[in-house]
C-alpha positions in Angstrom: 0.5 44.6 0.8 -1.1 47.5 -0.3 -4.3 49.1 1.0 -6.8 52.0 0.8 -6.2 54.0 4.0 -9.4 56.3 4.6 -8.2 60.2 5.0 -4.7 59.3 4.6 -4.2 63.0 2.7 -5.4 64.3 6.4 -3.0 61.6 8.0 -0.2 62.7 5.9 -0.8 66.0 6.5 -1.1 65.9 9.9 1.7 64.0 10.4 4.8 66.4 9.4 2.9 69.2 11.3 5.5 69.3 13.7 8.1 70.5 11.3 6.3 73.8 10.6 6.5 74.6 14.5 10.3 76.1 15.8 11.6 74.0 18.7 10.8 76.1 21.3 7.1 75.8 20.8 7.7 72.2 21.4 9.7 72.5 24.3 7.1 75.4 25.6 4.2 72.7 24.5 5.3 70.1 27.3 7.0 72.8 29.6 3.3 73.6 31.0 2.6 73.9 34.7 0.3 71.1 35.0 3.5 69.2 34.4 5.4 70.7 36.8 6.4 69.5 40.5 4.5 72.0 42.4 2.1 73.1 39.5 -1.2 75.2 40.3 -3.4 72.7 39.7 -2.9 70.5 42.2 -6.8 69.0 42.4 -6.3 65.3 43.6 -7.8 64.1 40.1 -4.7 65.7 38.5 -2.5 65.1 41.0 -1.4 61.5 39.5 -1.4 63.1 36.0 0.9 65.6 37.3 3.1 62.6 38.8 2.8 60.8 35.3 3.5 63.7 33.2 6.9 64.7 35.6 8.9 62.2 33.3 9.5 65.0 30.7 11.6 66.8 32.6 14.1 63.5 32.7 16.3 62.3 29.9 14.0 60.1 29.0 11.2 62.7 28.4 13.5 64.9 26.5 14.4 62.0 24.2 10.3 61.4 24.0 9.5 64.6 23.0 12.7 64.8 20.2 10.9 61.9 19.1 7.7 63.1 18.4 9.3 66.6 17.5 11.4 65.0 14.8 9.0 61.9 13.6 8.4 63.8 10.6 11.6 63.4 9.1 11.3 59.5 9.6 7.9 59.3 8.2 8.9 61.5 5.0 11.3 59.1 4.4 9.9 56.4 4.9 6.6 56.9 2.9 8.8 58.3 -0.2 10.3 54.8 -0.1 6.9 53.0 0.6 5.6 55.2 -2.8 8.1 54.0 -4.9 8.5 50.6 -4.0 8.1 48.5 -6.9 4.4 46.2 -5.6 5.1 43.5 -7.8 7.4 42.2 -5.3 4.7 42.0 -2.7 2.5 40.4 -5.5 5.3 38.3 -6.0 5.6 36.9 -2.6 1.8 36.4 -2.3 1.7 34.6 -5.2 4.3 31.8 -4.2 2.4 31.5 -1.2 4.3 34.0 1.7 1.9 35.2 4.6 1.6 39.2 5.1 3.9 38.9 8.0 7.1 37.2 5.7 6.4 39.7 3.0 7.0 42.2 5.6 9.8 41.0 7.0 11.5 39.9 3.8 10.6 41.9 1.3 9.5 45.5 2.8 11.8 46.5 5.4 14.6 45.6 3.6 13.3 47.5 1.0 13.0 50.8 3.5 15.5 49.9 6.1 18.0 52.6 4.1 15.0 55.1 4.4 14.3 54.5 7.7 17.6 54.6 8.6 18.7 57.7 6.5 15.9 59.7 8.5 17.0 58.0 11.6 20.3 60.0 10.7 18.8 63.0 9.4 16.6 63.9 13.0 19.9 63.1 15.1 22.0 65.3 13.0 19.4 68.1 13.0 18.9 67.4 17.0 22.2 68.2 17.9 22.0 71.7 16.7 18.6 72.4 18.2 19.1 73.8 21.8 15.1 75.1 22.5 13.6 72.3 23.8 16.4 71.1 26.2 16.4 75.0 26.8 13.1 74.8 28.4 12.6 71.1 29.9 16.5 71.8 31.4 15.2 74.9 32.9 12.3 73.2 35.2 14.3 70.3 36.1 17.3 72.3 37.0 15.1 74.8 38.9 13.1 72.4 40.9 17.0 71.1 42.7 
């Protein structure tokens, strides 16, 4: 189903933003010392921020913020194949009477599955030559042992 998304030239813009910045600016961007163990800030307010915000120094918050780093690639993807999708299929489907969810399911992300899935392919491939950010979150964790 197609709609009229207000500032979505701001959206779109704003959204492969993270591809302009090198990977150590993303890595520094997290790596700051409110996040850390034994930070300077430790005010009680911020101290369960600073508890919260210890996660990107794990795995899991390096996989997080290689996420958000390489969303971009996804999205590019992803709204090329939304652009040229072909809506008289969506007509199609809500003409015979399919809700928005089955057109979803049936007709759109089949349509963009290879999209999604060749950015999905793209931001691994491109992670595993990209040392910055594991350079920086590494550091603190390994430090803080």
């Amino acid at each position: 189903m197609r709609t009229n998304t207000p500032f979505k030239g701001i959206i779109a813009a704003a959204s492969i933003l993270p591809l302009f910045a090198p990977p150590l600016v993303a890595g520094r961007g997290v790596d700051h010392p409110r996040f850390a163990k034994n930070g300077p800030d430790q005010h009680p307010v911020q101290m369960g921020w600073s508890r919260l915000a210890r996660g990107f120094y794990s795995l899991w918050g390096l996989v997080f913020v290689f996420g958000i780093y390489y969303a971009p690639y996804v999205y590019m993807f992803t709204s090329s194949a939304l652009r040229n999708m072909d809506p008289s299929l969506e007509e199609a489907a809500e003409i015979s009477g399919a809700s928005a969810f089955a057109t979803l399911f049936s007709i759109t992300f089949p349509l963009i599955m290879p999209a999604i899935v060749s950015g999905m392919l793209l931001s691994f491939i491109v992670m595993l030559g990209i040392y910055g950010i594991p350079a920086v979150l590494a550091r603190r964790s390994i430090s803080a042992c």
